[in-house]
C-alpha positions as CSV (number, residue, x, y, z in Angstrom):
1,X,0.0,0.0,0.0
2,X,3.1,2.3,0.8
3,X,4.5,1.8,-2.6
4,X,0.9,1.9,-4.7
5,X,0.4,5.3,-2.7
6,X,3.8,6.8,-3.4
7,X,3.4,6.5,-6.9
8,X,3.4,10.2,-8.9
9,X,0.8,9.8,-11.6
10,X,2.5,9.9,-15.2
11,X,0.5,12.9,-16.5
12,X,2.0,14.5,-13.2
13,X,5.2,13.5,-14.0
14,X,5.5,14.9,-17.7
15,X,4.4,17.8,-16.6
16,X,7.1,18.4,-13.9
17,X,8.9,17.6,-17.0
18,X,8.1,20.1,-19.3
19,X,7.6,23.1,-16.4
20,X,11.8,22.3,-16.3
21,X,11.7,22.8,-20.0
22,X,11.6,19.0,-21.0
23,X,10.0,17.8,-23.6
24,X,9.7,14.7,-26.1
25,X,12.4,14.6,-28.5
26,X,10.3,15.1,-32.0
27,X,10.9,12.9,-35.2
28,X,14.6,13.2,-37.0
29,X,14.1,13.3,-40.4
30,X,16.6,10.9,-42.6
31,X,19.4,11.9,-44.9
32,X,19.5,10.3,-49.0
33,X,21.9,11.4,-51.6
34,X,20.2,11.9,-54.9
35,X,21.0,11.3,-58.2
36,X,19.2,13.5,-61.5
37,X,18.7,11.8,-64.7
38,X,18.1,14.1,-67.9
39,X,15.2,12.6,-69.9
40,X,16.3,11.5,-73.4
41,X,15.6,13.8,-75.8
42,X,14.6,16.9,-73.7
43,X,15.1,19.8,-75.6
44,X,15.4,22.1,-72.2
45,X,16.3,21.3,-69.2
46,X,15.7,23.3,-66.0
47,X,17.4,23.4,-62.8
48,X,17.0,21.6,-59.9
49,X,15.5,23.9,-56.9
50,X,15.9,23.5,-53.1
51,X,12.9,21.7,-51.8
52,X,12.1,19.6,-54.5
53,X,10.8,16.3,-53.8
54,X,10.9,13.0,-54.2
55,X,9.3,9.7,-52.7
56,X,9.4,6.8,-51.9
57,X,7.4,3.9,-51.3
58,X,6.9,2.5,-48.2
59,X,7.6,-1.1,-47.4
60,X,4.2,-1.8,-45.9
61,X,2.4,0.6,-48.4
62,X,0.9,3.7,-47.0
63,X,1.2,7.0,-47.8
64,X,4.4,7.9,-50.0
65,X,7.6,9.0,-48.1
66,X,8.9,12.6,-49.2
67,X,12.3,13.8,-49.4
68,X,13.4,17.3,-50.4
69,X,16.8,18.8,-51.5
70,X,18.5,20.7,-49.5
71,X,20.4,22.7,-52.4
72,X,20.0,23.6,-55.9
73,X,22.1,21.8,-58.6
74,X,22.1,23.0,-62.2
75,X,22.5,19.7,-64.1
76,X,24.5,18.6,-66.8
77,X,22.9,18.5,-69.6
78,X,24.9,15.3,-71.3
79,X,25.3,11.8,-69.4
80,X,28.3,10.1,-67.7
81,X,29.1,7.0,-70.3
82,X,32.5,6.5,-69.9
83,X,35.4,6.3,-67.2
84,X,38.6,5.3,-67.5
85,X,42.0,5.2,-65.5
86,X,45.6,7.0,-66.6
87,X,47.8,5.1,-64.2
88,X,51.3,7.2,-65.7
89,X,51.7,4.5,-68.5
90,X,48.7,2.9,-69.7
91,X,44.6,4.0,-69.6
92,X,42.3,1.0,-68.2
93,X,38.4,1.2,-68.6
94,X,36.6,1.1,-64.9
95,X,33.1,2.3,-66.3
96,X,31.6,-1.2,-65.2
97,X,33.6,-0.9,-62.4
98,X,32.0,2.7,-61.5
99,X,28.1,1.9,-62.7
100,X,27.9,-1.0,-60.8
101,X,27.7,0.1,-56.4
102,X,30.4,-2.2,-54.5
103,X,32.6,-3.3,-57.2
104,X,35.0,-0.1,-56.8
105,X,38.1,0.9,-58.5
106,X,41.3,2.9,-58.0
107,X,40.6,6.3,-59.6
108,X,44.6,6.8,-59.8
109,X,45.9,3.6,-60.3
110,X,46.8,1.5,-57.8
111,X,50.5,3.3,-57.4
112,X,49.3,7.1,-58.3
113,X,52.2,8.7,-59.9
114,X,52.3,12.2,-61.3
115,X,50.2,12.7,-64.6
116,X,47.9,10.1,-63.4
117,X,44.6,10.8,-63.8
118,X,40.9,9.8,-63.7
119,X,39.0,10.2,-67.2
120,X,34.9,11.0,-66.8
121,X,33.3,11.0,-70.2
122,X,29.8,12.4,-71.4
123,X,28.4,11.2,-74.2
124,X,26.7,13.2,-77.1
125,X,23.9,11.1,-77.0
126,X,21.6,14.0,-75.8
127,X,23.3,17.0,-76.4
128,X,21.3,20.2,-75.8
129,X,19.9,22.1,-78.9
130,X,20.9,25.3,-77.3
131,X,23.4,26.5,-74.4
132,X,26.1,25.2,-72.6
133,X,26.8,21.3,-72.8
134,X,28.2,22.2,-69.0
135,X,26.4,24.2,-66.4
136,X,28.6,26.9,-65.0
137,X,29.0,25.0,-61.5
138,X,29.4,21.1,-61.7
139,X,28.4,18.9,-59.0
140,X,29.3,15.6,-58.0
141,X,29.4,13.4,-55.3
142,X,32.8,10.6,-54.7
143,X,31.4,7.5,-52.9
144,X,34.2,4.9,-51.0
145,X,33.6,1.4,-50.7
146,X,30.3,1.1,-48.2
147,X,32.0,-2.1,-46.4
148,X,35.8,-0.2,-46.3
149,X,34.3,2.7,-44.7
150,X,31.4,1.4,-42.6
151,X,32.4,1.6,-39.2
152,X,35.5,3.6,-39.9
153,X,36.4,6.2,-37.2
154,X,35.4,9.8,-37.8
155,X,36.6,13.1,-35.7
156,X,33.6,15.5,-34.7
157,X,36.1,18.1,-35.7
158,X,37.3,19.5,-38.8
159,X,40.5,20.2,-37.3
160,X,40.8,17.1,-35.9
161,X,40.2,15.2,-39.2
162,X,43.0,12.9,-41.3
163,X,44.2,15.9,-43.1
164,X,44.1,15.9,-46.9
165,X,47.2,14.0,-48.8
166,X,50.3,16.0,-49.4
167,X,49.2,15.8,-53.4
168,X,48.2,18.7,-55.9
169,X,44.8,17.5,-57.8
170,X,43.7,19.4,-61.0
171,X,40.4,19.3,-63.2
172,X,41.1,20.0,-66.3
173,X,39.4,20.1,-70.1
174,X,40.9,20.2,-73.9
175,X,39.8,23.4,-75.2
176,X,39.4,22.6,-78.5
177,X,39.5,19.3,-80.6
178,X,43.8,19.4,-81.4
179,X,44.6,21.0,-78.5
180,X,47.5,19.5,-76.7
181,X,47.1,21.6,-73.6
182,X,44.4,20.6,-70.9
183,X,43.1,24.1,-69.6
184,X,42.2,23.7,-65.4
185,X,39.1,24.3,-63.8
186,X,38.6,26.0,-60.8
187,X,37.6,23.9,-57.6
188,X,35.0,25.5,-55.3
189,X,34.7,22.6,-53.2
190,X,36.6,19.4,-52.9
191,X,34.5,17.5,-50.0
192,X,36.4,14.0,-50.9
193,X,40.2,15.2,-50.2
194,X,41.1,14.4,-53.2
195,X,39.1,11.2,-53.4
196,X,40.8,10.3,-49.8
197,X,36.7,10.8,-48.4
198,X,33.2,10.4,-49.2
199,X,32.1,13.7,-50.2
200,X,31.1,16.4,-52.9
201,X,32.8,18.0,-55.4
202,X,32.1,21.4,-57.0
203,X,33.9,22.8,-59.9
204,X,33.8,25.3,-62.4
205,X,32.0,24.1,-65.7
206,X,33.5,24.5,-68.9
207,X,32.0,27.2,-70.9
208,X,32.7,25.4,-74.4
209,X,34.2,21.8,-74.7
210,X,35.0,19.6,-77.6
211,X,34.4,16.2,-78.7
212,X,37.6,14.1,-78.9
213,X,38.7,10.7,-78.3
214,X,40.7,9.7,-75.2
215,X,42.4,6.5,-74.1
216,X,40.9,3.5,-74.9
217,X,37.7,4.7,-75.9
218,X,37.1,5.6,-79.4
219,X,33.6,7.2,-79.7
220,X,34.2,10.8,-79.0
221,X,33.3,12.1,-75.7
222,X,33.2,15.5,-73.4
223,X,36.0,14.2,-71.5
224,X,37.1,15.6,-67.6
225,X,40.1,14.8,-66.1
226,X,41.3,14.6,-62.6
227,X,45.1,14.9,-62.6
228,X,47.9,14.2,-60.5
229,X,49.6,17.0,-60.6
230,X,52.3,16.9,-57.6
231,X,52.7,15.1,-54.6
232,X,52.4,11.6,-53.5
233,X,49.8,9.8,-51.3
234,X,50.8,8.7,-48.1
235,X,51.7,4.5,-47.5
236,X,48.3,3.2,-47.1
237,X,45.9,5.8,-48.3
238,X,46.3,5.4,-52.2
239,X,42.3,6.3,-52.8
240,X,39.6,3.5,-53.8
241,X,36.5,4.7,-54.7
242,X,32.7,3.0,-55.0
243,X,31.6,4.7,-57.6
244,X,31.1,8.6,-58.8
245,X,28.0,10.3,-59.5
246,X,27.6,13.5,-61.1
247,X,24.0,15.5,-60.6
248,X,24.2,14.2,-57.0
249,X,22.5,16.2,-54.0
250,X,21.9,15.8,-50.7
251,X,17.8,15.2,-49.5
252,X,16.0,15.0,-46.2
253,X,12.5,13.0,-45.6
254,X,10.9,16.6,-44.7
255,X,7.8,18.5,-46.7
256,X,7.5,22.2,-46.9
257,X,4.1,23.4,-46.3
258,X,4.3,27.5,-47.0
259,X,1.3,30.3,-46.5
260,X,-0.7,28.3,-44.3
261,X,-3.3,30.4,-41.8
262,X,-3.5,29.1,-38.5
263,X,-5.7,31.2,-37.3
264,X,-7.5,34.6,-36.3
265,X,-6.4,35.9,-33.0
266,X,-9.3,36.6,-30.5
267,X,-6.6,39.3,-28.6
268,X,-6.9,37.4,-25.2
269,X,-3.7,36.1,-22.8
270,X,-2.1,33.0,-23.8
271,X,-3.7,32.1,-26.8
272,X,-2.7,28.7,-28.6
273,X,-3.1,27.4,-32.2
274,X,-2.3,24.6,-34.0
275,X,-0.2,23.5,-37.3
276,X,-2.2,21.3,-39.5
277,X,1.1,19.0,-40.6
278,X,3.6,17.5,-37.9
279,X,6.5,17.0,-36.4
280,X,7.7,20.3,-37.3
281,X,11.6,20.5,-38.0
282,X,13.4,22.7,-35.4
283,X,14.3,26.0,-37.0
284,X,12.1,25.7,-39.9
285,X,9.2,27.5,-39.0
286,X,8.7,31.0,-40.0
287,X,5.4,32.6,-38.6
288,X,3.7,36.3,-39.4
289,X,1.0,38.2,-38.3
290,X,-1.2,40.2,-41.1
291,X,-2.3,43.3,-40.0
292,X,-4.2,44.9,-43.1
293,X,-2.9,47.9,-44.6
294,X,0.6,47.1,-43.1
295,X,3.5,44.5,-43.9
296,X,3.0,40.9,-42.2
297,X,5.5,41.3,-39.0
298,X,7.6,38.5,-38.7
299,X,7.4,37.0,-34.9
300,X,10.4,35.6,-33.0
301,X,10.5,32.1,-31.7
302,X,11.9,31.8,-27.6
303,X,11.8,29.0,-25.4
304,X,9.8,30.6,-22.9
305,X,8.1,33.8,-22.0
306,X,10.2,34.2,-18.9
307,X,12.2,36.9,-20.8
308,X,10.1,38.4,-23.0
309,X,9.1,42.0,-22.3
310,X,5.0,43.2,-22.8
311,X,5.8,44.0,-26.2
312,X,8.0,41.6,-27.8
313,X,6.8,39.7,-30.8
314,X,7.1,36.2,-29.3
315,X,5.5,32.8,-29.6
316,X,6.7,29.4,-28.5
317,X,6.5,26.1,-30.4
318,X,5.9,22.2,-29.3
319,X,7.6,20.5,-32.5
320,X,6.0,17.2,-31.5
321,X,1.9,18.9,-31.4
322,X,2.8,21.9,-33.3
323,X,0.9,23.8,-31.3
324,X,1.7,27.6,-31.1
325,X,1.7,29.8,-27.9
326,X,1.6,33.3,-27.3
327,X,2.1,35.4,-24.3
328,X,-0.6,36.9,-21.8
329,X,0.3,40.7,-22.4
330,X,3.3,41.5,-19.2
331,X,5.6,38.6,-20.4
332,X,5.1,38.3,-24.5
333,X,2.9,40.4,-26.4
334,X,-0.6,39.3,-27.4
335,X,-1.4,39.1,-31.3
336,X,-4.0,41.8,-32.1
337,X,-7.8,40.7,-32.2
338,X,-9.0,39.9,-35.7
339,X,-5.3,39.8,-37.1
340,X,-4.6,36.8,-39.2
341,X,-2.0,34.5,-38.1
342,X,-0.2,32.9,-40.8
343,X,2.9,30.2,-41.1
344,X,4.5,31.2,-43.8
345,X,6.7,28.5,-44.1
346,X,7.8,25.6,-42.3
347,X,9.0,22.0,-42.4
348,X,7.2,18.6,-41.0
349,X,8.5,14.8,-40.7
350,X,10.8,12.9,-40.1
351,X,11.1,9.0,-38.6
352,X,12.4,5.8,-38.9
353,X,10.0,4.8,-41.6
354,X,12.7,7.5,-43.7
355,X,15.2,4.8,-43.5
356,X,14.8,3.5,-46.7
357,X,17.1,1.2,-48.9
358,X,18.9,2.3,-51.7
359,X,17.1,2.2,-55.2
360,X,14.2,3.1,-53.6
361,X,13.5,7.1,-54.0
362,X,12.3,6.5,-57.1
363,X,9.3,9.5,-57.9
364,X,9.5,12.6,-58.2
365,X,6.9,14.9,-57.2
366,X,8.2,18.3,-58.1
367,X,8.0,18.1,-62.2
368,X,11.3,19.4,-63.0
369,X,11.2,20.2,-67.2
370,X,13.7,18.1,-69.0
371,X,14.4,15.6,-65.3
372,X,13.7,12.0,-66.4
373,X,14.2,10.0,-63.3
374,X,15.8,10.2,-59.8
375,X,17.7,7.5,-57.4
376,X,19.1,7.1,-54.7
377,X,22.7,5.0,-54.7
378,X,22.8,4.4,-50.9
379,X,20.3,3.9,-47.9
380,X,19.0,6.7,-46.2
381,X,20.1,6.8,-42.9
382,X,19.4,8.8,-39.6
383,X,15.8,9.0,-39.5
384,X,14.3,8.6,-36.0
385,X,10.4,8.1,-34.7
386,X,9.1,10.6,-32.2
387,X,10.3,10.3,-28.4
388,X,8.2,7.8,-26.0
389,X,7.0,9.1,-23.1
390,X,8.9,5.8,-20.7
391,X,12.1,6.7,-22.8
392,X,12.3,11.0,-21.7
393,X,10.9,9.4,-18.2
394,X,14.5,7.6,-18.4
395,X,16.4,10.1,-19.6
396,X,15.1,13.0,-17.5
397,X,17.5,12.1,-14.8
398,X,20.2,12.8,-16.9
399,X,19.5,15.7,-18.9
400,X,18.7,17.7,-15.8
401,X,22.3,16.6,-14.6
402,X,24.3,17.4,-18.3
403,X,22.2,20.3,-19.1
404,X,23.0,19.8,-22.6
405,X,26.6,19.9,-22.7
406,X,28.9,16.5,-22.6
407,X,31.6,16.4,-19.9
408,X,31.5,12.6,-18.9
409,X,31.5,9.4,-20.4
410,X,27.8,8.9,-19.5
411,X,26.8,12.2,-21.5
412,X,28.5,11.1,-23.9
413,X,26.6,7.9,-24.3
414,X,23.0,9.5,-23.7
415,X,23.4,12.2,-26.1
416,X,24.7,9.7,-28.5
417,X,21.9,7.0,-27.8
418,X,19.3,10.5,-29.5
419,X,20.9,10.4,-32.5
420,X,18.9,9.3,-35.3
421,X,19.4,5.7,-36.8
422,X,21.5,4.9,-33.4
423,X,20.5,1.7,-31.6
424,X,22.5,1.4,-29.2
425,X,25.9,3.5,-27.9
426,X,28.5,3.7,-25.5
427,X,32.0,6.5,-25.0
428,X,34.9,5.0,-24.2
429,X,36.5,8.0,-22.2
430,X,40.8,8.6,-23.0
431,X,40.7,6.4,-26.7
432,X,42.1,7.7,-29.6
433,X,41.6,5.9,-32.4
434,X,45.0,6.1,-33.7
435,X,46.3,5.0,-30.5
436,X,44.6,1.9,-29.5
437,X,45.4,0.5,-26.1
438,X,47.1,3.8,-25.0
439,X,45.1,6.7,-22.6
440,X,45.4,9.9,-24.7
441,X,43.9,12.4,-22.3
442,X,41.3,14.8,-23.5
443,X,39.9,12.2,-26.3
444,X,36.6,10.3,-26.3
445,X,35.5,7.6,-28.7
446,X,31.7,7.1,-29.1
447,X,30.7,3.7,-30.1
448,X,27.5,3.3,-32.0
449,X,25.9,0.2,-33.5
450,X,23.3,1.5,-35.8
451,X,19.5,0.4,-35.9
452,X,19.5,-2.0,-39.4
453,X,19.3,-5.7,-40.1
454,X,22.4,-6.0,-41.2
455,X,25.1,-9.2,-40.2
456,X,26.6,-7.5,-37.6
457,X,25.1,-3.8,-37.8
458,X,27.8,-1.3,-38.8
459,X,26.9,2.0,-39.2
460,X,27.2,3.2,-42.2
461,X,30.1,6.6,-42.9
462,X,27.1,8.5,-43.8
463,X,25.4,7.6,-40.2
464,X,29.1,8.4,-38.7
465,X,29.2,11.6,-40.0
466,X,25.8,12.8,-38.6
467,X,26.1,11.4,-35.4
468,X,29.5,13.3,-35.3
469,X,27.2,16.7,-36.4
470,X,24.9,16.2,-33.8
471,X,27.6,15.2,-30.8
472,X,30.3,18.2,-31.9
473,X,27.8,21.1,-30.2
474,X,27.6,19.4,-27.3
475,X,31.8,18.5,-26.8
476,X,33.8,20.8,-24.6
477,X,36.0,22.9,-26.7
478,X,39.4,21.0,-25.8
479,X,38.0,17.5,-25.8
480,X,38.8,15.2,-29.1
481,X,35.8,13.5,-30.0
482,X,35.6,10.3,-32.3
483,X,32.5,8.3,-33.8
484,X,33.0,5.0,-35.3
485,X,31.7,1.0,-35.1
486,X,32.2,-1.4,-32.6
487,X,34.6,-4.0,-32.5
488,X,32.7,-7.2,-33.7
489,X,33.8,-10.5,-32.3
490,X,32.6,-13.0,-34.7
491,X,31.0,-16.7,-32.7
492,X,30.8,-19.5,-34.7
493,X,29.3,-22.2,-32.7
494,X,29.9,-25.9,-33.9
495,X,28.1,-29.0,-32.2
496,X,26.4,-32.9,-32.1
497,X,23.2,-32.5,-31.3
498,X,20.9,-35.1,-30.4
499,X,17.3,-34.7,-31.1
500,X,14.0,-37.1,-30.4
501,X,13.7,-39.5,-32.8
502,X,10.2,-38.5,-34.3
503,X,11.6,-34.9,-35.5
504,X,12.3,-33.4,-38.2
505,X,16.0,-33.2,-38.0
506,X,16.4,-30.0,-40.4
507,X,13.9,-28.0,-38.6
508,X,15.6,-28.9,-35.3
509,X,19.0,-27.4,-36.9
510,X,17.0,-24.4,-38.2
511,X,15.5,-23.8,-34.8
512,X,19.1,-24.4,-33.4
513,X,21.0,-22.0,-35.8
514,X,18.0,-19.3,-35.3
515,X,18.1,-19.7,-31.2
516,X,21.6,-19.2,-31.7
517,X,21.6,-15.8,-33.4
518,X,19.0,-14.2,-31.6
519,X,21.1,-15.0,-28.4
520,X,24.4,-13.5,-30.2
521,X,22.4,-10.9,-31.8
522,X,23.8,-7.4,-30.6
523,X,20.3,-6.0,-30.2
524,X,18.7,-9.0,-29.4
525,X,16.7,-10.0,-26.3
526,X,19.6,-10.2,-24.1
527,X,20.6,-7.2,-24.4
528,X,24.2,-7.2,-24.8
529,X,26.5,-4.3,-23.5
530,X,29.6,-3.4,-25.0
531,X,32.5,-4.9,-23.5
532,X,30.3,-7.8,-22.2
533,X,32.0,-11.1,-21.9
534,X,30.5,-14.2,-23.5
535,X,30.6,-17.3,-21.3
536,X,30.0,-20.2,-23.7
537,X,28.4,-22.8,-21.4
538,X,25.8,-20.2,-21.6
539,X,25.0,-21.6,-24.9
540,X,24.0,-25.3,-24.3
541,X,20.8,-24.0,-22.7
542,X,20.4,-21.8,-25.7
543,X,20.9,-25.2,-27.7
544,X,18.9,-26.9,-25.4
545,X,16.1,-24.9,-25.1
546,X,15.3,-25.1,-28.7
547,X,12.6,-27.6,-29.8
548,X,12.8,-31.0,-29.4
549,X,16.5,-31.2,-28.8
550,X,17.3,-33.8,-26.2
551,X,21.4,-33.5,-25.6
552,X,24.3,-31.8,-26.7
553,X,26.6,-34.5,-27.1
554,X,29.7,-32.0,-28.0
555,X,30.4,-28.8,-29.0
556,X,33.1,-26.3,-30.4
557,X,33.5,-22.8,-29.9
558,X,35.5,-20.3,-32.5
559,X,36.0,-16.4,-32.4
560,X,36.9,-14.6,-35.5
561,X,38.2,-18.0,-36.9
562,X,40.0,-19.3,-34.3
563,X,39.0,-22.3,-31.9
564,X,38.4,-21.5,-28.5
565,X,39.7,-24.9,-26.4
566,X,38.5,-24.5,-22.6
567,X,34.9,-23.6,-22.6
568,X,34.8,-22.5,-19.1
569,X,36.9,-19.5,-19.9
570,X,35.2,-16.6,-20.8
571,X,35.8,-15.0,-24.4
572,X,36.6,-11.1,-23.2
573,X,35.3,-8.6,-25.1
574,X,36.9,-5.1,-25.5
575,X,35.2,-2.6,-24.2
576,X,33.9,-0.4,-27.6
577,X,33.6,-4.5,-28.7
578,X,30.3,-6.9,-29.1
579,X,29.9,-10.6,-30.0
580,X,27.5,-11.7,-33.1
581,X,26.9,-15.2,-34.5
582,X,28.0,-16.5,-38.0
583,X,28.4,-19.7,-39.7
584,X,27.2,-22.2,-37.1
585,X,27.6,-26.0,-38.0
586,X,25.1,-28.3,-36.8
587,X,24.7,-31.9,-37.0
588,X,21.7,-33.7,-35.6
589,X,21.7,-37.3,-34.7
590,X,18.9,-39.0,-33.5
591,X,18.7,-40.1,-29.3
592,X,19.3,-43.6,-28.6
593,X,19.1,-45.4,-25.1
594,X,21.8,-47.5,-24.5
């Protein structure tokens, strides 16, 4: 009776929540690189704008999933056909290579020497009837390896980033058909390092260009080149890329909705409205007031009202309800009876259902003159579903404790636990990376296994990369902050099995194999933690338990390959390290009495 009476009701406890300025965490939209196809034959060909969208479908049908650009690209007009590879003697063809994801390629040979140089051709296949073949700003995006880079350590920092390689990389272009010389582009941007990274690259387009012939291909192309022009790569950093994409930009899973009236203000205190559309982004929402006869005043966003003065244009904002407040006339001015109050723009969605595969941002929805089709080469990753109310319950502890800023380990590890497409994280305070086993002071490594299907769960660079973004605001300014995958310790569980005689032996070893994985499964039921240390007599009772399985007459143990001979001793597990199950044997005999 003492404990049922103690009890503080939930709605009592969110509240207490929110009067300390808590509330639920609202959806994270995810991230998708998209790729523009020009439709054959298009005469004209516009520009892609900011904000224009593109679904997909989703896997349990539904309404369609919307992503939006969140920059304009001016396309080229003519399409990447050919690619080929100057290694300082000889040219080799890599376009299979580079139109088929995870084959890869080495887009300066594999010893880069000076004059070596990667070849991107466009065909004339399309040419425009009018204009230039190039827009005056070229964009593309340089894509490494997914399964070289996933899990890959990445610094929260610029400055604390592998630098670029020592080595002087030049676009160039022939200027006319028998000209010797290349003539060099300007670079605006060169996200990739020189092809070192994953990244974008934005350079100066080529007011006129010529077909000629290059290499090994004989139709005549608009050829780029990227060319070694000095320097050397470091041992061990000689660039491999996936594949390179030009008319690539980056997208969210967020909708604009713009001019919509939220309502007609009645001139009372503390007066609340509602947007039709949510979760609203943060930052996105721009909100006015229409007074007739005079411009729509543009109203400030706060927190609170705790600072706001009788005649400041303020309102607060729940992202999660989108409802709108305003203040009571001494702390927030009230809106003007009978005056229109209209969002003029803002942006809503965002969750885990954004998480889609690659290949499957398929439609576009903004009809873009002269666009044929749109893709997406890799998942989309970092969308995240709304906040429950048990998990802020959890975490309310701590955020009144960190107050938003990450000093220890265990801030660390909550904040990164928010980020979108995480499943499950830990920091590892005084690891570097680079210095494995050694206590660099100042340095934290993050750990974070992402929230896919995949054999074990990696996260993907992309995933790194935001999860860095989103961790960097909250690091003190002289701490080193890293972001990469755990340390997988592959189990691979041999064993005799004896099972009742009236089974069916191959379900029994299906049942087995299953039981297995789910136990080893990093997000399984168990619940594993990193650094947790596997004791494998623990799995004869996950052997046993399975269906009609009677004995375990022997069994063999292996981690990452090699046998593990006294099954009494743990396996230990470093501490930004977890187990998984792969390639388990198991032979079923039938139980005899003897």
């Amino acid at each position: 009776m003492l404990y049922q009476m103690n009890q503080v009701p939930e709605r009592n406890y969110i509240k207490f929540l929110q009067l300390l300025g808590l509330e639920l965490r609202p959806a994270q939209p995810a991230e998708v690189h998209l790729t523009f196809s020009v439709q054959d034959g298009a005469s004209q060909v516009d520009s892609i704008s900011p904000r224009t969208q593109a679904s997909a479908s989703p896997p349990a049908g539904g309404t369609p999933l919307i992503f939006e650009t969140e920059d304009g690209l001016d396309v080229i007009r003519v399409p990447l056909t050919d690619v080929q590879v100057y290694d300082g003697s000889a040219f080799s063809i890599v376009t299979a290579a580079n139109d088929k994801p995870g084959t890869g390629f080495y887009p300066l040979g594999f010893v880069p020497k000076v004059n070596s140089a990667l070849y991107l051709g466009f065909s004339q296949s399309n040419p425009p009837a009018t204009g230039r073949m190039f827009p005056q700003e070229i964009r593309m995006r340089v894509f490494l390896p997914a399964a070289a880079t996933a899990g890959v350590p990445q610094s929260s920092s610029v400055a604390n980033q592998l630098p670029p390689p020592p080595v002087d990389l030049v676009w160039e272009y022939r200027p006319t058909a028998i000209a010797t010389h290349w003539i060099p582009l300007s670079v605006y941007v060169d996200e990739s390092g020189a092809f070192s990274r994953e990244g974008y690259i934005l350079l100066e387009g080529p007011a006129n260009i010529p077909l000629t012939t290059e290499g090994k291909v004989g139709e005549p192309r608009f050829w780029l080149r990227a060319r070694l022009n000095g320097g050397a790569y470091p041992a061990g950093r000689v660039p491999q890329v996936d594949f390179i994409r030009p008319n690539t930009v980056r997208a969210q899973n967020l909708s604009t909705v713009s001019e919509e009236i939220v309502g007609t203000s009645e001139g009372v205190p503390n007066q609340s409205f509602k947007l039709h559309s949510t979760p609203v982004a943060p930052g996105s929402l721009t909100l006015t007031i229409e007074i007739d006869g005079e411009p729509n005043e543009v109203w400030v966003l706060v927190d609170d009202f705790l600072g706001s003065g009788k005649d400041d244009p303020h309102y607060t904002l729940n992202a999660n309800t989108g409802e709108i407040g305003f203040g009571d006339g001494k702390n927030g001015r009230i809106p003007i009876a009978g005056t229109t109050i209209v969002a003029s723009e803002y942006r809503f969605g965002g969750g885990t259902a954004g998480n889609v595969g690659a290949g499957q941002v398929t439609a576009l929805q903004t009809q873009v003159t002269g666009i044929g089709k749109v893709t997406n080469e890799r998942p989309a990753v970092g969308g995240r579903d709304e906040q429950k109310v048990d998990e802020l319950k959890e975490e309310a502890p701590h955020e009144l404790r960190s107050r938003n800023r990450a000093v220890t380990a265990e801030d660390y590890t909550a904040l990164a636990n928010k980020a979108g497409g995480v499943a499950k994280a830990t920091a590892v305070p005084l690891a570097h990376p680079d210095h494995p086993g050694v206590e660099v002071p100042g340095a934290v490594t993050v750990v974070v296994v992402p929230d896919n299907n995949d054999k074990p769960p990696q996260p993907s660079s992309d995933l790194i990369r935001q999860v860095c973004v989103y961790l960097n605001q909250f690091r003190l300014l002289t701490t080193e902050l890293f972001v990469k995958g755990p340390e997988y310790q592959m189990i691979t569980i041999e064993a005799v099995v004896a099972a009742q005689p009236y089974a069916a032996f191959d379900a029994v070893e299906r049942d087995i194999i299953s039981a297995l994985d789910g136990y080893l499964d990093p997000l399984g039921k168990p619940g594993w933690k990193f650094g947790q240390d596997l004791y494998p007599t623990n799995l004869f009772k996950v052997i046993l338990d399975a269906k009609n399985v009677a004995a375990v007459q022997r069994m063999f143990v292996s981690v990452n390959g090699q046998p593990r001979d006294d099954l009494t001793q743990p396996i230990s597990v470093p501490l930004d390290g977890m187990v998984y199950g792969k390639g388990h044997s198991i032979t079923i005999v039938p139980l005899t009495d003897r």
